[in-house]
Wavefront OBJ file of the C-alpha trace (Angstrom):
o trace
v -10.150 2.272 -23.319
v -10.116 -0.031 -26.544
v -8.528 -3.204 -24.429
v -11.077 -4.720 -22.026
v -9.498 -3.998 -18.710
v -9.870 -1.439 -16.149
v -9.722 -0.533 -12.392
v -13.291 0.672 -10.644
v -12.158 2.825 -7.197
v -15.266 3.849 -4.979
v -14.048 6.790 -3.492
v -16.533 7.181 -0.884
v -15.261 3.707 0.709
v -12.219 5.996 1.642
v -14.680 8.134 4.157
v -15.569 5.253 5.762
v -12.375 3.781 6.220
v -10.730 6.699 7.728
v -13.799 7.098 9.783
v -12.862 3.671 11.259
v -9.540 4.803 11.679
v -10.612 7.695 13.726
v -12.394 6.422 15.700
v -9.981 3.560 16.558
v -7.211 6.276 17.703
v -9.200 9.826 18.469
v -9.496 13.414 17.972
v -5.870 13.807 19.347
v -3.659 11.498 17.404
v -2.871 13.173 13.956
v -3.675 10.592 10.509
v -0.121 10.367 8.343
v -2.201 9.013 4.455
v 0.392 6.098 3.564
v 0.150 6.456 -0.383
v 3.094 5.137 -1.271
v 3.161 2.957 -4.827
v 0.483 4.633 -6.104
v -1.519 4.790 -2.821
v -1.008 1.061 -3.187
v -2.292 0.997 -7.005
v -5.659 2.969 -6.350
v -3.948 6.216 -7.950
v -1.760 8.580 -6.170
v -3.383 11.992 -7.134
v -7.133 11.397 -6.719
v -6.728 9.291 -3.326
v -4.095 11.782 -2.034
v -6.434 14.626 -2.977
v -9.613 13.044 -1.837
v -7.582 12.288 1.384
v -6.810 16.010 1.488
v -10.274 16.806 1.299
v -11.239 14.213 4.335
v -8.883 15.959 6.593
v -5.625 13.934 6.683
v -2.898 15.656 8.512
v 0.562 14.290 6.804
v 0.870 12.402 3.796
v 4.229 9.441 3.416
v 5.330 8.204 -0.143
v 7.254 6.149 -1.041
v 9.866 8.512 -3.265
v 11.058 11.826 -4.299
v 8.885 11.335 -7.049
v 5.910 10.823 -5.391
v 6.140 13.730 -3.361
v 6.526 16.179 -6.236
v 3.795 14.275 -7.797
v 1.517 15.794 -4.808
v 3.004 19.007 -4.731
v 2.358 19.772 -8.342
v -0.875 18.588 -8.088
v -1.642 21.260 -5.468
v -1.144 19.262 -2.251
v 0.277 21.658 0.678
v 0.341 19.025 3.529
v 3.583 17.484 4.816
v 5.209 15.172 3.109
v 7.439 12.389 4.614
v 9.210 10.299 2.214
v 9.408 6.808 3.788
v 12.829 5.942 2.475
v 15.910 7.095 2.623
v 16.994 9.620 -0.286
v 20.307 9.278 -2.162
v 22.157 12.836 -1.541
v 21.159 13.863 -5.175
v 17.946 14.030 -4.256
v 18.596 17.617 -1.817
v 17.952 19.894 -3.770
v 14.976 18.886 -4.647
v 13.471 18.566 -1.823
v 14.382 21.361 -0.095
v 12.361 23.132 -3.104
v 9.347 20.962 -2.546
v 9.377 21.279 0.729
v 9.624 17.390 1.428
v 10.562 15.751 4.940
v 12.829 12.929 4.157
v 13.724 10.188 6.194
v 17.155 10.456 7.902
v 19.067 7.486 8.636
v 22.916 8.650 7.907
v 25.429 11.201 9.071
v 27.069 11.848 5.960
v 23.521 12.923 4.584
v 22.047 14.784 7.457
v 25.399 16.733 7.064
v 24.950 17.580 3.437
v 21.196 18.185 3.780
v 22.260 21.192 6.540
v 25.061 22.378 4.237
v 22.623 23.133 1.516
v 19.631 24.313 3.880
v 22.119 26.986 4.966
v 23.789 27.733 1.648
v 19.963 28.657 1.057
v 18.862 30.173 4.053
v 16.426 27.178 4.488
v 15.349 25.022 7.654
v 14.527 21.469 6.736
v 11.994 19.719 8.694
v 13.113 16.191 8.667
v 12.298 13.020 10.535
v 14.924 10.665 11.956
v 14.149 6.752 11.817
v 15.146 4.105 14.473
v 15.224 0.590 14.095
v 14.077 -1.286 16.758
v 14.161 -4.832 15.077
v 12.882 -4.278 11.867
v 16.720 -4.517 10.576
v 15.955 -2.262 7.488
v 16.334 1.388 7.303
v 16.960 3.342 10.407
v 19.722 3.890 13.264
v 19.760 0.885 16.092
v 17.674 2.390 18.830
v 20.247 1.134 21.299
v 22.697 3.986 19.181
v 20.019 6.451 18.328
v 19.961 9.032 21.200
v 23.785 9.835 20.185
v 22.612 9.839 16.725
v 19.728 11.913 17.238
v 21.919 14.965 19.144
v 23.974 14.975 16.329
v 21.650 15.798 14.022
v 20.053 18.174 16.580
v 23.420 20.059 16.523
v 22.656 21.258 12.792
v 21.454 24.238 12.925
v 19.545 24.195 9.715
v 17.867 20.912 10.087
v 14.274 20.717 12.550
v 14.241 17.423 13.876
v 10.231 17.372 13.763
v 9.709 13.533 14.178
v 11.191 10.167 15.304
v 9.279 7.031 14.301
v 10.127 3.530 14.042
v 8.379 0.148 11.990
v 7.410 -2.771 13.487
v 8.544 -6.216 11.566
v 5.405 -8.510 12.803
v 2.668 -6.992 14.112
v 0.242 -9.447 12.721
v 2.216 -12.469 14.367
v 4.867 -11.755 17.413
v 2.767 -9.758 20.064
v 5.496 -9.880 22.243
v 7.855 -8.364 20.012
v 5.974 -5.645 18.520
v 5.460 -4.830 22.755
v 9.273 -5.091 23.300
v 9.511 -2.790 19.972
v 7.355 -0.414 21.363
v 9.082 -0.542 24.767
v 12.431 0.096 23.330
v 10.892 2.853 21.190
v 9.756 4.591 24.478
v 13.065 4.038 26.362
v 14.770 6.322 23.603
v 12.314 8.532 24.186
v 12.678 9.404 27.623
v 16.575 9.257 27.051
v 16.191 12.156 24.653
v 13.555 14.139 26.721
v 16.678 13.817 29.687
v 19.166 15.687 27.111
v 16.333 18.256 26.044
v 15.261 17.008 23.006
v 11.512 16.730 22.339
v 9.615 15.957 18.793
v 6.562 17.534 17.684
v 5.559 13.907 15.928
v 6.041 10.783 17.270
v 4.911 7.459 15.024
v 5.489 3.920 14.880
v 1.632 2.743 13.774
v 0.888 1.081 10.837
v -2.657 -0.406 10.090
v -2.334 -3.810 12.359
v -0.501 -1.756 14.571
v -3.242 1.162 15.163
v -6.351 -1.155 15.772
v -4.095 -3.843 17.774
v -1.173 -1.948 20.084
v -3.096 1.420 21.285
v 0.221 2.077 22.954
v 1.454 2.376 19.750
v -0.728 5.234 18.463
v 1.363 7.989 20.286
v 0.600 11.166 18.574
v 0.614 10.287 14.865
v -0.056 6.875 13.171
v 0.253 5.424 9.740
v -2.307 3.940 8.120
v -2.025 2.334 4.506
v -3.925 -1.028 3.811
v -6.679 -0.236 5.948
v -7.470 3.091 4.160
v -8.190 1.580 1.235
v -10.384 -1.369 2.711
v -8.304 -4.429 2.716
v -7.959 -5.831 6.007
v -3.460 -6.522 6.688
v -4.339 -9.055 9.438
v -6.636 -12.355 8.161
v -7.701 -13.093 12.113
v -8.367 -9.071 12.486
v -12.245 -8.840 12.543
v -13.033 -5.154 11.639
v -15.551 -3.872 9.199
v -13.950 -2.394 5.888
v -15.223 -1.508 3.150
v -12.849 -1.898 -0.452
v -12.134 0.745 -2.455
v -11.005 -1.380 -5.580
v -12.516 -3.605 -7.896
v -10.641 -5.243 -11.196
v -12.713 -6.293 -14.472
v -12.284 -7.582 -17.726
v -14.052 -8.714 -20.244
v -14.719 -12.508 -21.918
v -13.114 -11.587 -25.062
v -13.196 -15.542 -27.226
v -15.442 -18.315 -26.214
v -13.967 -21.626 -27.504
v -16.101 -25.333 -27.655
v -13.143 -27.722 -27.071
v -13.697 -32.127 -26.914
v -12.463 -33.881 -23.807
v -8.858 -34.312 -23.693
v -8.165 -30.934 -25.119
v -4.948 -28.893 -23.533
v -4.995 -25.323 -22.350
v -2.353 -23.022 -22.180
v 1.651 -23.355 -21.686
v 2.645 -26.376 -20.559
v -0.330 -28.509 -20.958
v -1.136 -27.848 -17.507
v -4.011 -28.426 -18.069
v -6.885 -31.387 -20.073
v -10.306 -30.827 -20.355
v -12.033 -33.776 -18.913
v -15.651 -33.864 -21.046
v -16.939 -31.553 -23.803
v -16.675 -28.217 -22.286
v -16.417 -24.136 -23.389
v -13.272 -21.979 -22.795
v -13.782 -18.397 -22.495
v -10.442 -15.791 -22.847
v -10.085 -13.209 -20.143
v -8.314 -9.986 -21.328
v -5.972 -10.087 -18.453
v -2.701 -11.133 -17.399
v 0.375 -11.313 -15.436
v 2.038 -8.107 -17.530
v -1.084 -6.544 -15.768
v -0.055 -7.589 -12.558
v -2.497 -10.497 -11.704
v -0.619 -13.253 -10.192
v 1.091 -15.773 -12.440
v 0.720 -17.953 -9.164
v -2.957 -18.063 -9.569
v -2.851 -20.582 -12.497
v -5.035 -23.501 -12.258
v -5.949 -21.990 -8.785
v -8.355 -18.503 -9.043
v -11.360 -17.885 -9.814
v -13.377 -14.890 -10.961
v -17.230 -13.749 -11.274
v -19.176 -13.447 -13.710
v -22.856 -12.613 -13.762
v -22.830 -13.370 -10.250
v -21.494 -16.746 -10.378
v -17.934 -18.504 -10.155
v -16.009 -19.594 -12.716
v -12.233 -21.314 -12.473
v -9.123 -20.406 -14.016
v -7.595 -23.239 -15.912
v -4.034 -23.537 -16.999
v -1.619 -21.031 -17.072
v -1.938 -17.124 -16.767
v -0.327 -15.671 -19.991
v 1.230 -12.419 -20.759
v -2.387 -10.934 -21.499
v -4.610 -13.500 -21.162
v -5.968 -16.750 -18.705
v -8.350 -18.813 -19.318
v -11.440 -19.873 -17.125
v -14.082 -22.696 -18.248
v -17.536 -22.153 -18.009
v -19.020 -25.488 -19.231
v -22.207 -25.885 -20.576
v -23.425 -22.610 -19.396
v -25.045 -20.821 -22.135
v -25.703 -17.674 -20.819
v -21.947 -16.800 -20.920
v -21.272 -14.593 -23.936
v -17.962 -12.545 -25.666
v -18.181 -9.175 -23.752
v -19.456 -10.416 -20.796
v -18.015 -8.451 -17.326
v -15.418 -10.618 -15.589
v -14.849 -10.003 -11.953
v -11.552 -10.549 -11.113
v -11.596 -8.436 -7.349
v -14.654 -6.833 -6.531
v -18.319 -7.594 -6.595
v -21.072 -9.094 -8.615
v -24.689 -9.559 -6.881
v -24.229 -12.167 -4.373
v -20.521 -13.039 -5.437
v -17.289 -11.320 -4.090
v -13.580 -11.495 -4.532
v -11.555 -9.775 -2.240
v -7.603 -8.734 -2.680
v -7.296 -10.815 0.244
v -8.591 -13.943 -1.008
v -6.313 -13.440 -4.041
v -3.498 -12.850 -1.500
v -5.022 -16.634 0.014
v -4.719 -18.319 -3.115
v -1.379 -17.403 -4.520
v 0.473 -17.342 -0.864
v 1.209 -13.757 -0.597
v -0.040 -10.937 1.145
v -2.851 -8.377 -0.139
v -0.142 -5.458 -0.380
v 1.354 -6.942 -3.347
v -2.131 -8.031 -4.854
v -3.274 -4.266 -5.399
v 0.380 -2.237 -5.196
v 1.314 -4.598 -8.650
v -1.531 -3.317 -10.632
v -0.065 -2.167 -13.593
v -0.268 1.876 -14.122
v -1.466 1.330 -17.828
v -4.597 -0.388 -16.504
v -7.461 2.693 -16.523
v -8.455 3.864 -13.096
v -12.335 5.118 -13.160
v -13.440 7.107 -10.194
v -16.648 6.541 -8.329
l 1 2 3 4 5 6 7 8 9 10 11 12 13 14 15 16 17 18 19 20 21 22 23 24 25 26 27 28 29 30 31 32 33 34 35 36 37 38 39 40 41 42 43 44 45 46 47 48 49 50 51 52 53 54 55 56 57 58 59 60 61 62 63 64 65 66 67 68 69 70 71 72 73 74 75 76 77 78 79 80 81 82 83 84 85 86 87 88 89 90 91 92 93 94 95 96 97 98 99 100 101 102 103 104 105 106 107 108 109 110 111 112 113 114 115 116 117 118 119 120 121 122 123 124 125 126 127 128 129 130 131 132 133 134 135 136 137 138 139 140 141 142 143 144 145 146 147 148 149 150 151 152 153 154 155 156 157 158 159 160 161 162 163 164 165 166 167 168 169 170 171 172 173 174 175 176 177 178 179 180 181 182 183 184 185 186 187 188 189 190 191 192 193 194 195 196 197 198 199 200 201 202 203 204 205 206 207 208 209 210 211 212 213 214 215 216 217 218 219 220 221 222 223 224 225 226 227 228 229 230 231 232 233 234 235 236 237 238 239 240 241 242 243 244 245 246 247 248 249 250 251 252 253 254 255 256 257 258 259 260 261 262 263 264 265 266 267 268 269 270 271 272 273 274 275 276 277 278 279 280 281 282 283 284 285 286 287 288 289 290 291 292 293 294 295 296 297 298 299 300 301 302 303 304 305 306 307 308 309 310 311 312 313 314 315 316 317 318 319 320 321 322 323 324 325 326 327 328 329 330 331 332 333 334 335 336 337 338 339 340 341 342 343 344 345 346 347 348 349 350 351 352 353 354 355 356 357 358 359 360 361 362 363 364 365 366 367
């Protein structure tokens, strides 16, 4: 660690979180660990394993990659991949014993021709789209879908789940979502065909729509302490905190510019201190002239524009403020916090993209 940036993750925030979760949805709905992206830029191996360890049931990534990622790091738990896999990708996981996401005929088709050319059955999970208008079958077509796949002889149709597009916003569209959801449901259960999982829950969705839960839910943001829904009052506690260090402290006159663009003038004698950070690391570009961060308890504002590796804050006249001082840029600092989600406030986005675009070259240390 010889540049001044790094990634603290409190690991036993995670107990607490999925305690919440638990208790939100009970002893009989089974807990499917969303650690897709690099369990949202925590770190894929040490949350998926400490998740292990807590007594998750199913595990969803968000690739092939990921999934072998968990298996050769000793994970046995089911695996759903949360996308839909290019036919390439078969072989594969049929070795790592990987549930993919089936959307398409043509694939289903190829994934059975292979499972038998091995002597396999696949576990796999079909996905329906009831207004999400991504990945998945129309649920109005689905229940024609679905007996075609159930007509493969090599394939276990173990789960049908769907995602809902605004859970946070459109109550009465995540309910019609849900409805719709059910109605192909009890369609299939009238042709014979039941699913061992059921899921369409993800963390706005498990603590807002309890109809939703059914018998396994998806939890991601929530898990790691970041609350997905600003008017959602629930106690979480964040796994993730992202320092730096003051690395140059410059005296600069009134009238002085800082950064690209001139974006911004010092208006009185002043000091600028350099924040080994920047937007190659993932923090916002957006934040410019906007953010703030902590240090020694206190907050300090960025000024002018994030660089490549760097931004700028000014601290004024305070003297206390030396090079190699701890910068706060999420977390906390005695009385002083930054959450993911105020970041998310400030540059106009959501907290998802705050953490998942963490670079992987920033150091994770476990706590």
């Amino acid at each position: 660690m010889f540049r001044p940036l790094w990634i603290e993750i409190k690991l036993g925030n995670l107990r607490k979180n999925l305690s919440l979760v638990r208790r939100y949805v009970g002893e009989s709905v089974k807990i499917l660990a969303t650690v897709k992206q690099n369990a949202y830029g925590h770190g894929l191996i040490r949350i998926a394993k400490e998740l292990d360890n807590l007594g998750v049931n199913f595990f969803g990534v968000g690739s092939l990659e990921e999934a072998i990622a968990l298996r050769e790091a000793g994970i046995k738990k089911p695996i759903l991949v949360l996308t839909a896999l290019l036919p390439s990708t078969i072989k594969l996981l049929i070795k790592y014993r990987v549930r993919p996401t089936v959307v398409d005929l043509a694939f289903a088709r190829r994934l059975d021709k292979e499972a038998k050319r091995l002597a396999k059955k696949v576990d796999i999970h079909i996905k329906v789209d009831t207004g999400m208008g991504r990945l998945g079958v129309w649920w109005e077509d689905a229940k024609k879908f679905i007996c075609k796949v159930c007509n493969l002889k090599n394939l276990y149709v173990e789960g049908l789940f769907t995602h809902f597009s605004s859970a946070d916003t459109d109550y009465s569209f995540t309910t019609f979502q849900i409805k719709s959801f059910n109605t192909l449901i009890k369609e299939c259960a009238k042709e014979g065909i039941f699913f061992k999982y059921l899921h369409s829950a993800n963390s706005i969705a498990l603590i807002k729509y309890k109809s939703s839960h059914f018998n396994l839910v998806r939890p991601g943001l929530i898990l790691y302490g970041i609350n997905p829904y600003s008017k959602m009052n629930i106690e979480l506690a964040p796994l993730l905190s992202l320092k730096s260090k003051v690395i140059f402290l410059k005296k600069v006159d009134r009238g002085r510019s800082i950064s690209y663009g001139r974006t911004y003038i010092t208006k009185r004698p002043t000091t600028i201190a350099t924040v080994g950070c920047g937007y190659a690391d993932g923090y916002p570009f957006v934040l410019s002239n906007r953010g703030k961060v902590i240090i020694k308890g206190e907050f300090f504002n960025i000024v002018g524009r994030v660089c490549m590796d760097h931004f700028m804050i000014e601290v004024g006249s305070n003297e206390k403020i030396k090079i190699r001082d701890t910068v706060t840029l999420i977390g906390k600092e005695k009385n002083a916090y930054l959450k993911a989600e105020d970041l998310a406030r400030w540059a106009n986005t959501i907290p998802y993209e705050i953490v998942s675009r963490l670079s992987l070259s920033i150091p994770r240390i476990y706590k």
